[in-house]
PDB file of N, CA, C and O in Angstrom:
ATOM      1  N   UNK A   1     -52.311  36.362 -46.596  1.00  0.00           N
ATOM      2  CA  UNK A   1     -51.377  35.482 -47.284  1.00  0.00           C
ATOM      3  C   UNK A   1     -51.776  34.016 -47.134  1.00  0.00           C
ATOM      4  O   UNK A   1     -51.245  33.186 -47.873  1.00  0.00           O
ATOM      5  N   UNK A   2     -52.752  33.617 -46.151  1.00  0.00           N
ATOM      6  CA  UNK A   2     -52.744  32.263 -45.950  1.00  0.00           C
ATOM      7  C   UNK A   2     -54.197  32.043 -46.262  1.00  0.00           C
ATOM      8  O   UNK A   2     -54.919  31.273 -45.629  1.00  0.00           O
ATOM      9  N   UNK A   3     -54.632  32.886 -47.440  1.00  0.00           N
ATOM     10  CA  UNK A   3     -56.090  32.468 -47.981  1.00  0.00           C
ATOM     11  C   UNK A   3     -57.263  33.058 -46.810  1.00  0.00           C
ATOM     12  O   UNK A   3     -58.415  32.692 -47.044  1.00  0.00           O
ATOM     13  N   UNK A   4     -57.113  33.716 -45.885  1.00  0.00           N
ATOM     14  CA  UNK A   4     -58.476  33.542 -45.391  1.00  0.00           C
ATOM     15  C   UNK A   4     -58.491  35.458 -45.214  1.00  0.00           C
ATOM     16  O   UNK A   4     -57.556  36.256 -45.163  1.00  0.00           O
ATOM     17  N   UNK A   5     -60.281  35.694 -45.150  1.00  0.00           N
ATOM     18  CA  UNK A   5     -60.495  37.120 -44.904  1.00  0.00           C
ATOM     19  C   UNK A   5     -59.525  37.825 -43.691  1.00  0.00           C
ATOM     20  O   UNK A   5     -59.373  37.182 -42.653  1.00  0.00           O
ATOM     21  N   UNK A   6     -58.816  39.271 -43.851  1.00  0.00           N
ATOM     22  CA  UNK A   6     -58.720  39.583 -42.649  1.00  0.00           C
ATOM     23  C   UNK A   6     -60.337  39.826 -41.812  1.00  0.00           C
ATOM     24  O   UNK A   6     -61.495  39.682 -42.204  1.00  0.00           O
ATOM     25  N   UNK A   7     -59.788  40.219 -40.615  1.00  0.00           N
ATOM     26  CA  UNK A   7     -61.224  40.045 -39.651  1.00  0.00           C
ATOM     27  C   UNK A   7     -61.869  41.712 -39.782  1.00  0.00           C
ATOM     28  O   UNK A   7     -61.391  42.846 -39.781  1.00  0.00           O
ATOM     29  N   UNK A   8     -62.930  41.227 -39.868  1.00  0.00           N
ATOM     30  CA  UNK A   8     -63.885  42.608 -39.641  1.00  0.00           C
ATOM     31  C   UNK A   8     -63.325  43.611 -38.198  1.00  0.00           C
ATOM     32  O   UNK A   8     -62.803  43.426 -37.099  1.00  0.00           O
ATOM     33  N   UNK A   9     -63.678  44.405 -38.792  1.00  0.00           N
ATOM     34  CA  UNK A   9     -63.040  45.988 -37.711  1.00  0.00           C
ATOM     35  C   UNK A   9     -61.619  46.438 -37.926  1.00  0.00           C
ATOM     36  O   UNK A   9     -61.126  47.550 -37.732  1.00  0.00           O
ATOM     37  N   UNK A  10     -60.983  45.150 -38.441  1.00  0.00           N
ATOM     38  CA  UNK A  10     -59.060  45.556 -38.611  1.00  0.00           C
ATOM     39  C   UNK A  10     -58.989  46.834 -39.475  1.00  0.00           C
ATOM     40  O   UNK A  10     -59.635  47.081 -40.493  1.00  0.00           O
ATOM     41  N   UNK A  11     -57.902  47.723 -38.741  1.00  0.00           N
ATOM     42  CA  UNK A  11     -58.250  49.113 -39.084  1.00  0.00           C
ATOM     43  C   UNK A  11     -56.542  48.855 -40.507  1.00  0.00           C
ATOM     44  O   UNK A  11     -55.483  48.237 -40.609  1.00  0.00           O
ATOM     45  N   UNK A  12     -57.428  49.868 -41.269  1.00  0.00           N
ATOM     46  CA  UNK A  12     -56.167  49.774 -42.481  1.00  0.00           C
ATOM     47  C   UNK A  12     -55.873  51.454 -42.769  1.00  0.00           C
ATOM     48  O   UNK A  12     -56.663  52.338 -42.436  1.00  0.00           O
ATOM     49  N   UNK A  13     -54.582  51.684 -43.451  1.00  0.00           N
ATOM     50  CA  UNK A  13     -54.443  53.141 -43.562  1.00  0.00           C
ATOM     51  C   UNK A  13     -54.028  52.951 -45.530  1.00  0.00           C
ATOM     52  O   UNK A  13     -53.409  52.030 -46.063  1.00  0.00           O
ATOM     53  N   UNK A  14     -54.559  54.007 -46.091  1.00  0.00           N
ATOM     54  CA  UNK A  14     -54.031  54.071 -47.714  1.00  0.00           C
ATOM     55  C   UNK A  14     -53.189  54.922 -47.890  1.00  0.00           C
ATOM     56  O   UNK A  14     -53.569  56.093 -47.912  1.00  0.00           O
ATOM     57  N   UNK A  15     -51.499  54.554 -48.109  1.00  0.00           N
ATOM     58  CA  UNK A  15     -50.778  55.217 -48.397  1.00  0.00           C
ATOM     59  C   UNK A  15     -50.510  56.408 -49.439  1.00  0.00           C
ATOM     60  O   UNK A  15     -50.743  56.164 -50.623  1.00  0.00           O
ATOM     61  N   UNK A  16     -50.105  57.495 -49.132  1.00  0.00           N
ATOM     62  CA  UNK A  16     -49.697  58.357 -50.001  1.00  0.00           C
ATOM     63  C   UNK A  16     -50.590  59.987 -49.354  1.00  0.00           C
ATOM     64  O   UNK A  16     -50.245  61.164 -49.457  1.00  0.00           O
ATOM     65  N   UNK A  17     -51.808  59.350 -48.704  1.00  0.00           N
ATOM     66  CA  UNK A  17     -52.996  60.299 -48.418  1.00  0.00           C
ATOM     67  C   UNK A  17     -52.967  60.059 -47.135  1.00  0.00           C
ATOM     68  O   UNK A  17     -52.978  61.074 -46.440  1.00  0.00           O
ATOM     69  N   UNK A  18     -52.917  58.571 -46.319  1.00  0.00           N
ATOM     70  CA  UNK A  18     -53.075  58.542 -44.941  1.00  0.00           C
ATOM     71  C   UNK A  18     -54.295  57.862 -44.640  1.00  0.00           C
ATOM     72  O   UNK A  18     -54.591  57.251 -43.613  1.00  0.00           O
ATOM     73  N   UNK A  19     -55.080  58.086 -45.864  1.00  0.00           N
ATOM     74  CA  UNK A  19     -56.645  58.411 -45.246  1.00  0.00           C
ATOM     75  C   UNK A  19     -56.839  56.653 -44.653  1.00  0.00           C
ATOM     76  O   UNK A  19     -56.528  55.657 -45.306  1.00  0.00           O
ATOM     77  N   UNK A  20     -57.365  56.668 -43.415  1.00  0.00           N
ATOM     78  CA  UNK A  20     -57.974  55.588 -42.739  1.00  0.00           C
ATOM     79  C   UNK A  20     -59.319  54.692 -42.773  1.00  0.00           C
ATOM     80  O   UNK A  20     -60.324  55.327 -42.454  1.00  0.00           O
ATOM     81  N   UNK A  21     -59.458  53.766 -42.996  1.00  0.00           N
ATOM     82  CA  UNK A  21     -60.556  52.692 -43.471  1.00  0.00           C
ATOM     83  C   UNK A  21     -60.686  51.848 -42.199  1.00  0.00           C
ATOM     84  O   UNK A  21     -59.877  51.640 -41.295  1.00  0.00           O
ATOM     85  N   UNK A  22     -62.011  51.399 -42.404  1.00  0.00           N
ATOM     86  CA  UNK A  22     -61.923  49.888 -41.638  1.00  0.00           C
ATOM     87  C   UNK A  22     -62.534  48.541 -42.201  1.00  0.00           C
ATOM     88  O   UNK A  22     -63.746  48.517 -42.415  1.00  0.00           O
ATOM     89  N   UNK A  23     -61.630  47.219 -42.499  1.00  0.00           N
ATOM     90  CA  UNK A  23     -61.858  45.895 -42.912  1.00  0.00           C
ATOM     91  C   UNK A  23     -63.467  45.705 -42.692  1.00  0.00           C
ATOM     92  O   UNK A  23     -63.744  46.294 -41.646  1.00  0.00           O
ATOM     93  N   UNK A  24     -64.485  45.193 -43.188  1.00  0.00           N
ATOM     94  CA  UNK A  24     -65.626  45.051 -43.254  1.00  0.00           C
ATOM     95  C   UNK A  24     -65.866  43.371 -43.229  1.00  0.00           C
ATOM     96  O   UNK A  24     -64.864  42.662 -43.328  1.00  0.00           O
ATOM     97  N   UNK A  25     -66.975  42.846 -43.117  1.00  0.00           N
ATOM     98  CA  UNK A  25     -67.121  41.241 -43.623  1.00  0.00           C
ATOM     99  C   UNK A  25     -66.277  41.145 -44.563  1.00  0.00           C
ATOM    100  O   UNK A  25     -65.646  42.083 -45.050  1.00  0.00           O
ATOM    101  N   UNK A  26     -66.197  39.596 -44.984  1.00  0.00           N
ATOM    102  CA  UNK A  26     -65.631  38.718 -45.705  1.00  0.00           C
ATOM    103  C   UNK A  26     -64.434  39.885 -46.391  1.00  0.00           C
ATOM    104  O   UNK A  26     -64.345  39.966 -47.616  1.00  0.00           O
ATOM    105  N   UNK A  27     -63.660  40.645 -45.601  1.00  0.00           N
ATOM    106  CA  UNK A  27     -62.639  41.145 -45.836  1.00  0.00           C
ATOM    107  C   UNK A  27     -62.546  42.132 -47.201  1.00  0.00           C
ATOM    108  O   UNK A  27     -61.810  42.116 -48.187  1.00  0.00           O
ATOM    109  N   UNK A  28     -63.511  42.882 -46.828  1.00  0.00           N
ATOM    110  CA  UNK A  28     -64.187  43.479 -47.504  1.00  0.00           C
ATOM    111  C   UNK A  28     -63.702  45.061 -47.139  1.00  0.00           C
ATOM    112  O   UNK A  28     -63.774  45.162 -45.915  1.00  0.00           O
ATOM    113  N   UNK A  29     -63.240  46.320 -47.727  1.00  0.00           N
ATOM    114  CA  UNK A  29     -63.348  47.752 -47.210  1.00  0.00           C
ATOM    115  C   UNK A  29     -63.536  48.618 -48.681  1.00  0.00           C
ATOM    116  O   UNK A  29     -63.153  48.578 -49.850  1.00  0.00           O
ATOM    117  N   UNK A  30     -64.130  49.172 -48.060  1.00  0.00           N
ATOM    118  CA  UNK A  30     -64.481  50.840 -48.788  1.00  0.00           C
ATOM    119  C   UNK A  30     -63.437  51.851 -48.729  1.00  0.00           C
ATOM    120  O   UNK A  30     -63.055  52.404 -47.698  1.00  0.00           O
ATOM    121  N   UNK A  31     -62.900  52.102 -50.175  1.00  0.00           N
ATOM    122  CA  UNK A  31     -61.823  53.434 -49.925  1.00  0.00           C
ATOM    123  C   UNK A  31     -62.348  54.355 -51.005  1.00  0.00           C
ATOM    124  O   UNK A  31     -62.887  54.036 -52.065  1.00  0.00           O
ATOM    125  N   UNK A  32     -62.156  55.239 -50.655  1.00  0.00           N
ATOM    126  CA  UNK A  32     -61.833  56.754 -51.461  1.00  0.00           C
ATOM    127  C   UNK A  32     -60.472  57.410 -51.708  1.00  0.00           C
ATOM    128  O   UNK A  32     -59.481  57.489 -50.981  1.00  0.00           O
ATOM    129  N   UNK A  33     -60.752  57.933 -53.151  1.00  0.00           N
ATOM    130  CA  UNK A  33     -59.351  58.925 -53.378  1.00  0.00           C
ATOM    131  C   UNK A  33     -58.292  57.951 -54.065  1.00  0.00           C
ATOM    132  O   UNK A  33     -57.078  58.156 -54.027  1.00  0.00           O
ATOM    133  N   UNK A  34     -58.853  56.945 -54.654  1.00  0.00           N
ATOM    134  CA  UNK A  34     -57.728  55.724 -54.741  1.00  0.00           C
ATOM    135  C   UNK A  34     -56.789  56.432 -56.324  1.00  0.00           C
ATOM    136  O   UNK A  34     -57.223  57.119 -57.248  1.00  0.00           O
ATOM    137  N   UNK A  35     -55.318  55.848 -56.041  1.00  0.00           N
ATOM    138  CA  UNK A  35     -54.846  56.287 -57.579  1.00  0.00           C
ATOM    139  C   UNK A  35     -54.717  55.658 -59.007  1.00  0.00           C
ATOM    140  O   UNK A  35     -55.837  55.429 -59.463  1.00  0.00           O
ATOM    141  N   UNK A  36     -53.839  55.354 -59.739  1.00  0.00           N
ATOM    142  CA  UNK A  36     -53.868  54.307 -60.516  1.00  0.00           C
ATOM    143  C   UNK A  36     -53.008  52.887 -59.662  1.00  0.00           C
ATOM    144  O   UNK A  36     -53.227  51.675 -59.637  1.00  0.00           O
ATOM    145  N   UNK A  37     -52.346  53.453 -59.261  1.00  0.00           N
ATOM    146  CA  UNK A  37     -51.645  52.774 -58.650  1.00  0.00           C
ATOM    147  C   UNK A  37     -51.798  52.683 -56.492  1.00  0.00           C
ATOM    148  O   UNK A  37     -51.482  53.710 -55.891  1.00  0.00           O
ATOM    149  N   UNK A  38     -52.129  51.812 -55.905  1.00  0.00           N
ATOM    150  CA  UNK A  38     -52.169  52.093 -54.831  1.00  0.00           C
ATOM    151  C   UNK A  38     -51.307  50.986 -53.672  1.00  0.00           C
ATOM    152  O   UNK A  38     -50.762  49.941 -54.028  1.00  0.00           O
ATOM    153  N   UNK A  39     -51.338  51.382 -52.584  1.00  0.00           N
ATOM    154  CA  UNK A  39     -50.593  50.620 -51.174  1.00  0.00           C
ATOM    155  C   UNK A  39     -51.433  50.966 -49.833  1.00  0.00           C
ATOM    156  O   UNK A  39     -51.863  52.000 -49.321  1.00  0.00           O
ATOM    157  N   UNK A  40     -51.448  49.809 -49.571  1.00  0.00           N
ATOM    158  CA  UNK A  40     -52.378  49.654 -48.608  1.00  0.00           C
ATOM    159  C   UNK A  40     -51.637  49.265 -47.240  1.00  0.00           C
ATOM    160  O   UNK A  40     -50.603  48.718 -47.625  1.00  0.00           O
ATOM    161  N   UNK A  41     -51.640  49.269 -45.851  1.00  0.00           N
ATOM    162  CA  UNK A  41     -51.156  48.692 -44.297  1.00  0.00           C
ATOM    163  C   UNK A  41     -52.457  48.810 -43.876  1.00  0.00           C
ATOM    164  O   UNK A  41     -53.178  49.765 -44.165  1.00  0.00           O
ATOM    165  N   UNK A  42     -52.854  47.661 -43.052  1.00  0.00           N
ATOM    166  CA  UNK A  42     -53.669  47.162 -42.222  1.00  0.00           C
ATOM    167  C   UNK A  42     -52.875  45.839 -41.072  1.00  0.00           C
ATOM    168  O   UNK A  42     -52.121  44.871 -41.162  1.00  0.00           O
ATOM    169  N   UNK A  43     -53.721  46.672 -39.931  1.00  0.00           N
ATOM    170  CA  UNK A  43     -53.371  46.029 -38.586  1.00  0.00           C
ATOM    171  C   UNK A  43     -53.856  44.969 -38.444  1.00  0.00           C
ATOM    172  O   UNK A  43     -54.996  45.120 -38.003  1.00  0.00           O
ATOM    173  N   UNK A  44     -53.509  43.525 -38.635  1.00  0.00           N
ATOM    174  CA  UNK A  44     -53.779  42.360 -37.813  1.00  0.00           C
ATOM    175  C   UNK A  44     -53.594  42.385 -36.587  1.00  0.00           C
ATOM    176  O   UNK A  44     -52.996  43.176 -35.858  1.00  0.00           O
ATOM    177  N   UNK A  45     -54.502  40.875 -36.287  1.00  0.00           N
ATOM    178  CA  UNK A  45     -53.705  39.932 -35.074  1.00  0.00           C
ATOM    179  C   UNK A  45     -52.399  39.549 -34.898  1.00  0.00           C
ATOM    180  O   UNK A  45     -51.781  39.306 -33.861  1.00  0.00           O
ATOM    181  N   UNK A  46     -51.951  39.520 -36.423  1.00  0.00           N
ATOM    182  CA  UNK A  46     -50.524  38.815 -36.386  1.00  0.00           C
ATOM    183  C   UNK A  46     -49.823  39.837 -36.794  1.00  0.00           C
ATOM    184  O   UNK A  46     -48.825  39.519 -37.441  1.00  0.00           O
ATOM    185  N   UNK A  47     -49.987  40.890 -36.651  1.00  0.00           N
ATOM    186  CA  UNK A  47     -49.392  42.336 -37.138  1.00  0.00           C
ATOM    187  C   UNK A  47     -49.579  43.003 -38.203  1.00  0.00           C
ATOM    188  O   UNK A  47     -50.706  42.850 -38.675  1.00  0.00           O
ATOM    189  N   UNK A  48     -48.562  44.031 -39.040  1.00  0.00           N
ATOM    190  CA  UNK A  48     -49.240  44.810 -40.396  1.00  0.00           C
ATOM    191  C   UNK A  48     -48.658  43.912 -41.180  1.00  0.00           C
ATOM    192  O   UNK A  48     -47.627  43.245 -41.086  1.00  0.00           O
ATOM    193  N   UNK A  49     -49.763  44.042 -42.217  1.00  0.00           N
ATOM    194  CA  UNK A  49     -49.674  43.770 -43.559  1.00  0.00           C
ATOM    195  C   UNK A  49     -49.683  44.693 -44.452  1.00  0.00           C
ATOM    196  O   UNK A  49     -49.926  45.855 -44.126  1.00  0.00           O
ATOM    197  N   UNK A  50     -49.360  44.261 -46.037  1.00  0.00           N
ATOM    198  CA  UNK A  50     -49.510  45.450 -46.763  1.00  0.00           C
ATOM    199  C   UNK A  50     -49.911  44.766 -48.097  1.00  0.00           C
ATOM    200  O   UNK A  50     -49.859  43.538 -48.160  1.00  0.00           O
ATOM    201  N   UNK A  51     -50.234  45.363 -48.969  1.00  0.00           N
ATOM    202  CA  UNK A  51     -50.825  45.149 -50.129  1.00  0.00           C
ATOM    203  C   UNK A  51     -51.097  45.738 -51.201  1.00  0.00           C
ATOM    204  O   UNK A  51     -52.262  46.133 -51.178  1.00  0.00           O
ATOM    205  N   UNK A  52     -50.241  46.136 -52.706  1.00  0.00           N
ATOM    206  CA  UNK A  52     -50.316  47.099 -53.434  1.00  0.00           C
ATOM    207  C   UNK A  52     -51.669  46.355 -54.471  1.00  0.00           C
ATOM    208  O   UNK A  52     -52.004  45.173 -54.400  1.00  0.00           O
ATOM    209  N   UNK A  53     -52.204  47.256 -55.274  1.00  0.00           N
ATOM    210  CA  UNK A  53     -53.429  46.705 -56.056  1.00  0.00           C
ATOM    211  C   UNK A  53     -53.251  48.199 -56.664  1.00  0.00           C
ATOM    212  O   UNK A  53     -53.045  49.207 -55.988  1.00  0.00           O
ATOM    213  N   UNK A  54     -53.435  48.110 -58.801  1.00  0.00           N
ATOM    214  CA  UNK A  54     -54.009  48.722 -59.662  1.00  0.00           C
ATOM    215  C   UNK A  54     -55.612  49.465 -58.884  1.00  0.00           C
ATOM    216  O   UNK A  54     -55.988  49.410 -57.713  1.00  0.00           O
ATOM    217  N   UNK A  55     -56.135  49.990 -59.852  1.00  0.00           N
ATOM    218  CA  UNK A  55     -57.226  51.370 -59.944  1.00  0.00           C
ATOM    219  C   UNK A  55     -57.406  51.669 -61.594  1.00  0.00           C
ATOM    220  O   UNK A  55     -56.603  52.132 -62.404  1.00  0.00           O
ATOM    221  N   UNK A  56     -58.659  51.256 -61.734  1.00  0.00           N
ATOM    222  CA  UNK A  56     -58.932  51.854 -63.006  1.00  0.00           C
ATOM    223  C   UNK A  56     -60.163  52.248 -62.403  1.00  0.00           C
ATOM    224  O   UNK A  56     -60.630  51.346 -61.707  1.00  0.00           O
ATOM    225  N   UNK A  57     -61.301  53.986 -62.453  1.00  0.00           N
ATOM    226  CA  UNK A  57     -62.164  54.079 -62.538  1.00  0.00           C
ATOM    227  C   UNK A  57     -63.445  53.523 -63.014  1.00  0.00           C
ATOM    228  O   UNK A  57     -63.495  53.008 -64.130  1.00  0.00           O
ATOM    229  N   UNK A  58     -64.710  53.601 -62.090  1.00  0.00           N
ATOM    230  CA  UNK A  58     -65.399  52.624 -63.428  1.00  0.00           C
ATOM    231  C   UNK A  58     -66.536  53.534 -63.542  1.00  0.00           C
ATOM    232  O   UNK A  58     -67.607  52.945 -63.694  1.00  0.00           O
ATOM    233  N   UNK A  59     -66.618  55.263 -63.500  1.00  0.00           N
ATOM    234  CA  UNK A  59     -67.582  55.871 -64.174  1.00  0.00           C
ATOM    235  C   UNK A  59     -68.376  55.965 -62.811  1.00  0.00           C
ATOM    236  O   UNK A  59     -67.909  55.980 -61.672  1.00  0.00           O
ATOM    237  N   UNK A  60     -70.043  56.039 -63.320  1.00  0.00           N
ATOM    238  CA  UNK A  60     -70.914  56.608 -62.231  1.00  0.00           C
ATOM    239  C   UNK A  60     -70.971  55.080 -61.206  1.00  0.00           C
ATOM    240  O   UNK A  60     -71.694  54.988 -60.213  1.00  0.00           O
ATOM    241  N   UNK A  61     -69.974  53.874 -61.746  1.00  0.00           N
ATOM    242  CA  UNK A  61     -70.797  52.831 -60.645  1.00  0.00           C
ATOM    243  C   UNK A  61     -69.405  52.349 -60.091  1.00  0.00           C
ATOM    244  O   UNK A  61     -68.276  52.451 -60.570  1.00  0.00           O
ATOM    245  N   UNK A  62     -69.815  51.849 -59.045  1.00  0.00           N
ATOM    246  CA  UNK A  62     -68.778  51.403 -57.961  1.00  0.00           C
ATOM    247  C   UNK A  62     -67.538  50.303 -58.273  1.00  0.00           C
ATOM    248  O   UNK A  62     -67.769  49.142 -58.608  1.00  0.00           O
ATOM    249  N   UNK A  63     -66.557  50.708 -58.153  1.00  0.00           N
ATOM    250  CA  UNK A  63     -65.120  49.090 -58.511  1.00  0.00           C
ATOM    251  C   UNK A  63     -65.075  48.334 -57.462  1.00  0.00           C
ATOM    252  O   UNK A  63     -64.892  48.520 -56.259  1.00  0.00           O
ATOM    253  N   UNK A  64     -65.299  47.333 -58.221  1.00  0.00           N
ATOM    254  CA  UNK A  64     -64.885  46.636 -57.329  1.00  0.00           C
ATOM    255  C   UNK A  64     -63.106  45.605 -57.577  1.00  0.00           C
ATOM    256  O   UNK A  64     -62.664  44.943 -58.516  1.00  0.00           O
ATOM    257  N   UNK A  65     -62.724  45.855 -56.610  1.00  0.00           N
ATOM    258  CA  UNK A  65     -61.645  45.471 -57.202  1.00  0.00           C
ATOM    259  C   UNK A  65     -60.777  43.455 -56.039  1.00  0.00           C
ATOM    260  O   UNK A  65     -60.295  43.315 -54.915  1.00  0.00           O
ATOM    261  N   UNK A  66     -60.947  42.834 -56.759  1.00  0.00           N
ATOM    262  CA  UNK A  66     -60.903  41.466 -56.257  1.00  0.00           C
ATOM    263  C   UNK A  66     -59.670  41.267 -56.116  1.00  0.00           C
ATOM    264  O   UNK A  66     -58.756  41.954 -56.572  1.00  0.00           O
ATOM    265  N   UNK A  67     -59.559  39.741 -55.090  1.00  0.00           N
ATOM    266  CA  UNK A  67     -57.941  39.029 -54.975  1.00  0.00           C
ATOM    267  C   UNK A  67     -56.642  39.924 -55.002  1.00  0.00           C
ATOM    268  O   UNK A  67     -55.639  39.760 -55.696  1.00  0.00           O
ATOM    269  N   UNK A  68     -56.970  41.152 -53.853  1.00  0.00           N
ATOM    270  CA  UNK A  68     -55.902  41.571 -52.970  1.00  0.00           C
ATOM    271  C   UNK A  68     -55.525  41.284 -52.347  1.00  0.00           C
ATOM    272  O   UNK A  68     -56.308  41.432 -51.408  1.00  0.00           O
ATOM    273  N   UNK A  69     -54.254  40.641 -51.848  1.00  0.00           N
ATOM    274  CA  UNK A  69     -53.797  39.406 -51.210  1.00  0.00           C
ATOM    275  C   UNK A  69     -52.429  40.906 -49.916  1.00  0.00           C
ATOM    276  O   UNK A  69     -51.558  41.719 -50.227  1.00  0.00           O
ATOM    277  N   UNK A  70     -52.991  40.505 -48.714  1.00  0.00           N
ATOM    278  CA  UNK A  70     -52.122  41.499 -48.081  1.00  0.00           C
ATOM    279  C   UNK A  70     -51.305  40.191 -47.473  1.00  0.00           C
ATOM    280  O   UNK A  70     -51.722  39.078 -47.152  1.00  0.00           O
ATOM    281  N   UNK A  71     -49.914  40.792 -47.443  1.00  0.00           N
ATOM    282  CA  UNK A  71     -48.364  40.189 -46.732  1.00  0.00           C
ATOM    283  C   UNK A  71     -48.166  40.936 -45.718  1.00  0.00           C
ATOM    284  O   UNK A  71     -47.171  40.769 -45.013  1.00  0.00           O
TER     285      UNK A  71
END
């Protein structure tokens, strides 16, 4: 919320499935299984956050999907 990456290693969970990720550089993570619609919790320093973000497939190459802003 206050503009800056969360920190690398902060562990995040994707709702609906559970399935568990971890924050990468420049606040960066890799998920699978995503829907059209998704919700995200990840553990800070300053506690959980959360963060819903769209899903549109993009075929045989990777989404990237920008300016997910977690509260």
């Amino acid at each position: 919320a206050d503009g800056k990456h969360i920190r690398a290693g902060a562990r995040g969970k994707l709702a609906g499935n559970g399935e568990a990720f971890l924050v990468g550089y420049d606040g960066q993570a890799y998920l699978r299984n995503l829907a059209a619609s998704n919700s995200i919790s990840i553990e800070t320093d300053k506690g959980v956050c959360q963060a819903t973000f769209p899903y549109a497939g993009a075929g045989a190459q990777q989404a990237v999907i920008d300016r997910v802003i977690c509260r």
